[in-house]
C-alpha positions as CSV (number, residue, x, y, z in Angstrom):
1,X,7.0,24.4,-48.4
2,X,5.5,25.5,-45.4
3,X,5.0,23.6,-42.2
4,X,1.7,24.3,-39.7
5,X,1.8,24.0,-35.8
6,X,1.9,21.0,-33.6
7,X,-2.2,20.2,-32.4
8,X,-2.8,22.1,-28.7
9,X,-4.5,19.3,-27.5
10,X,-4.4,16.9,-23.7
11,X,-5.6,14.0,-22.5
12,X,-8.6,15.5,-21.6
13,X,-9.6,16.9,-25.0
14,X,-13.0,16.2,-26.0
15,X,-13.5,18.6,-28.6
16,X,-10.6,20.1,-31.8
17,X,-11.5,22.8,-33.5
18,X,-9.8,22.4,-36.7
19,X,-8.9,25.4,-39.6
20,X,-7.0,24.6,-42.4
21,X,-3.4,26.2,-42.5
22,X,-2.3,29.4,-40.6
23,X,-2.2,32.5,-42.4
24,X,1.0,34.9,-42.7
25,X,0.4,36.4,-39.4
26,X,0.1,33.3,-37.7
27,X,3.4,31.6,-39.1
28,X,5.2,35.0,-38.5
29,X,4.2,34.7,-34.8
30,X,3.8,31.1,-34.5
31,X,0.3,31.3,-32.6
32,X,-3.0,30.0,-33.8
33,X,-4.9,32.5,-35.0
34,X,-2.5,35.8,-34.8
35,X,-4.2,38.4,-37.4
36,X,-5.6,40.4,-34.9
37,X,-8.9,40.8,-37.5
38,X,-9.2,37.2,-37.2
39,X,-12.6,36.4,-34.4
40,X,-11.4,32.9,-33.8
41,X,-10.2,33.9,-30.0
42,X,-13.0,36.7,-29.8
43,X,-15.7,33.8,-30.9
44,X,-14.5,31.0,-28.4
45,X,-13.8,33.6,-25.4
46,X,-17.6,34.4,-26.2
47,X,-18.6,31.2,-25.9
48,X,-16.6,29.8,-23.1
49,X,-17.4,33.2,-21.4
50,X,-13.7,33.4,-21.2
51,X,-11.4,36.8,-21.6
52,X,-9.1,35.0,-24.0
53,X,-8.6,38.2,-26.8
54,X,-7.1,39.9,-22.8
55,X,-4.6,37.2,-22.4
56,X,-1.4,36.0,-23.8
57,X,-1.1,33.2,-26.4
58,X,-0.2,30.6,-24.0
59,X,-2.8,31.4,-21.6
60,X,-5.3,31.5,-24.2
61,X,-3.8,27.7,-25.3
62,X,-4.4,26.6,-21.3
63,X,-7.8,28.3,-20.9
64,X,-9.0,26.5,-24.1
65,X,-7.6,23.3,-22.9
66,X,-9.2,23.4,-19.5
67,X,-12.6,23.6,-20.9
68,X,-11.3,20.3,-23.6
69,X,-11.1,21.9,-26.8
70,X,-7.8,21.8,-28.6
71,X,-6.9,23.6,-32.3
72,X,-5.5,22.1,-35.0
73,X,-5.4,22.5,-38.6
74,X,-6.5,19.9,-41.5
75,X,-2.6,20.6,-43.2
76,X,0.5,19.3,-41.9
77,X,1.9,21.5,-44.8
78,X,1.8,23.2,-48.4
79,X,2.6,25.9,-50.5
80,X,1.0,29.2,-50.6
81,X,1.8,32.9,-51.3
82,X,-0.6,35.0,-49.3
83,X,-3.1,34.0,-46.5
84,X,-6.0,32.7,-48.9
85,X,-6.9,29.3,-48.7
86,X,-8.1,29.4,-52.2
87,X,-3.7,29.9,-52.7
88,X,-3.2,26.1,-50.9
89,X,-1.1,24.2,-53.3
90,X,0.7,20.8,-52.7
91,X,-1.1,20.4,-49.5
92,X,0.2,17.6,-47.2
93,X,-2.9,16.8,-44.3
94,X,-2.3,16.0,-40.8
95,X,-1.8,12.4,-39.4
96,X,-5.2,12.3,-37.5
97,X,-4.7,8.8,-36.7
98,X,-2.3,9.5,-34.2
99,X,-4.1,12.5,-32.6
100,X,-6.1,9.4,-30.9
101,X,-3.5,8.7,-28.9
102,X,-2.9,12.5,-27.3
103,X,-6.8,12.6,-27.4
104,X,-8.5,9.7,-26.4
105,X,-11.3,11.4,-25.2
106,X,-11.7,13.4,-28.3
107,X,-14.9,12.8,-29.3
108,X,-16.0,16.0,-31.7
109,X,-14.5,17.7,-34.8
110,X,-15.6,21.3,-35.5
111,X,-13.8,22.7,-38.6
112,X,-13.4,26.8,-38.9
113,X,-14.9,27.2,-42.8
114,X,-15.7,25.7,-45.9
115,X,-12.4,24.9,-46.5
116,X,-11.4,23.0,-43.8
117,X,-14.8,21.8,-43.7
118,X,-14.5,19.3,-46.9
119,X,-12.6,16.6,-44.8
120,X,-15.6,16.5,-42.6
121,X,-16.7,13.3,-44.1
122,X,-13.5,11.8,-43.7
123,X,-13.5,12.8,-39.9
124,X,-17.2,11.2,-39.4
125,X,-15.8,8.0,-40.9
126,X,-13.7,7.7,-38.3
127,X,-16.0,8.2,-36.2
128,X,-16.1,11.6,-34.7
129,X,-19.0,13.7,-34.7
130,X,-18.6,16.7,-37.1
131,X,-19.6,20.6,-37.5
132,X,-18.4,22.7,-40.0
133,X,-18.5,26.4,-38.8
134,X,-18.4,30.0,-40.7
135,X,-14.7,30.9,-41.0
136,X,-13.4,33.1,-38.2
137,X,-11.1,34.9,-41.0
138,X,-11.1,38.6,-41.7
139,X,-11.7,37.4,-45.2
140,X,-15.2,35.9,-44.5
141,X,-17.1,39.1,-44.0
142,X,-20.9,37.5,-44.9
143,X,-21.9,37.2,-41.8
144,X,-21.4,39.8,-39.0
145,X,-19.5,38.7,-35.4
146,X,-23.2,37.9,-33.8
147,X,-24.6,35.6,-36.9
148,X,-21.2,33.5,-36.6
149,X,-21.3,33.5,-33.0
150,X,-25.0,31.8,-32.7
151,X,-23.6,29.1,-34.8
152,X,-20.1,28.7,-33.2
153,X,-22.6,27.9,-29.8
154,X,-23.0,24.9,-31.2
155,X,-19.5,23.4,-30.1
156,X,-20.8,22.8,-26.4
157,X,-23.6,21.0,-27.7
């Protein structure tokens, strides 16, 4: 079994940007997002106008938190072999209930792909407003770097 991260999230979080397990690379390292083909850090430097692919993990971590967005990931756990999220077996999901109380002033959900996009409805129930985004993954090659970025925008709005 493997076990994600911890959410990167503060009191002053109003946004969580949300994938759905981290990938080989990311375990390996323990940072969010570590395949260096993966855009999630060159789309959200982009559209914070922030150097965050120049900086170091933890930087990257503060940088994001200052403008109130936080990353999580919809599993708390599962098995996989491989980085696909088509692999995800025995998946175990996050206690989101409890995120209210590091987050209080979380008030949006934007989920990194299609997969971690189907508990989107469950997220609006609860009364977060939602938006499911093309997948930063090296694996998602359907759209280039500027189509995903115009849509990725839409987490300041």
């Amino acid at each position: 079994m493997l076990c994600g991260f911890p959410p990167a999230v503060s009191a002053d979080t109003h946004t969580l940007v949300l994938g759905s397990f981290p990938g080989e690379a990311s375990l390996a390292a323990t940072q969010y997002y570590a395949h260096p083909r993966n855009q999630f850090w060159r789309l959200l430097g982009a559209v914070l106008e922030e150097p965050l692919v120049e900086l170091p993990y933890h930087a990257r971590l503060d940088r994001l938190l200052t403008h109130g967005i936080g990353v999580w990931d919809v599993l708390a756990a599962c098995e996989r072999e491989g980085s696909l999220d088509v692999a995800i077996r025995n998946a175990t999901p996050n206690d989101f209930a409890s995120l209210r109380a590091h987050a209080p002033k979380l008030s949006k959900v934007c989920f990194n792909g299609k997969t971690a996009g189907r508990f989107a409805p469950v997220i609006a129930e609860a009364g977060y407003t939602t938006l499911v985004l093309p997948s930063s993954s090296p694996a998602n090659a359907m759209l280039s770097f500027d189509q995903k970025l115009r849509l990725w925008r839409d987490i300041l709005t």
